[in-house]
C-alpha positions in Angstrom: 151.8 169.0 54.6 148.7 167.6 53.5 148.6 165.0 51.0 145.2 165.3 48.9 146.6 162.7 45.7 148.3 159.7 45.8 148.3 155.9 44.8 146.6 153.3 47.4 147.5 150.1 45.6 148.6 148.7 42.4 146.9 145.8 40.9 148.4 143.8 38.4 148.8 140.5 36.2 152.0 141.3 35.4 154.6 142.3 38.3 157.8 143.3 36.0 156.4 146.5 35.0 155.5 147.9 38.3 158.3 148.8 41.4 157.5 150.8 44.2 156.8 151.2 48.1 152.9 151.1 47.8 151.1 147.8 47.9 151.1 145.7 45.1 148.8 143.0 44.2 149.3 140.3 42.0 146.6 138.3 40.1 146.8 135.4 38.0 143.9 136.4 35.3 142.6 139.7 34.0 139.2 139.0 35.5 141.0 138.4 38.8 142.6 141.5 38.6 139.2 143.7 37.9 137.6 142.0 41.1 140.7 142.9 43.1 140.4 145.9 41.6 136.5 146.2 42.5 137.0 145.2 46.2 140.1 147.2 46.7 138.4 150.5 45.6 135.6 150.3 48.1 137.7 148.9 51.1 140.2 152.0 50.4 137.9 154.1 49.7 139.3 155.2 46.2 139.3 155.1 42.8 139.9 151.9 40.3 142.2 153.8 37.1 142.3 150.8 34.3 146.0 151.8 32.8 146.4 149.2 30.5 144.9 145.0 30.6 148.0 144.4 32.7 147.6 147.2 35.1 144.9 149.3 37.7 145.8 151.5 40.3 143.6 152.3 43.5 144.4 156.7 44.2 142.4 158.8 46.8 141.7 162.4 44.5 
């Protein structure tokens, strides 16, 4: 099987509204969280999604 989609990391201000067995990072301000984001997405090698101002996910298309 060869997995072509999935989530790298989950970025967040808000860590009740996300669960899972990916890696989840936690910020303390919005602006924190779109740096993360920024850094994340070019260290993994992915994408930076924007799902709400609480929430980004990292995913390799």
């Amino acid at each position: 099987m060869n997995l072509e989609k999935y989530i790298l990391a989950i970025i967040t201000t808000n860590p009740k509204k996300v669960t899972g067995s990916t890696a989840i990072f936690t910020c303390e301000t919005k602006e924190e969280m779109e740096h993360v984001a920024g850094n994340l997405e070019a260290i993994l090698d992915g994408i930076a999604h924007g799902l709400s101002d609480e929430l980004y996910v990292i995913v390799k298309h």
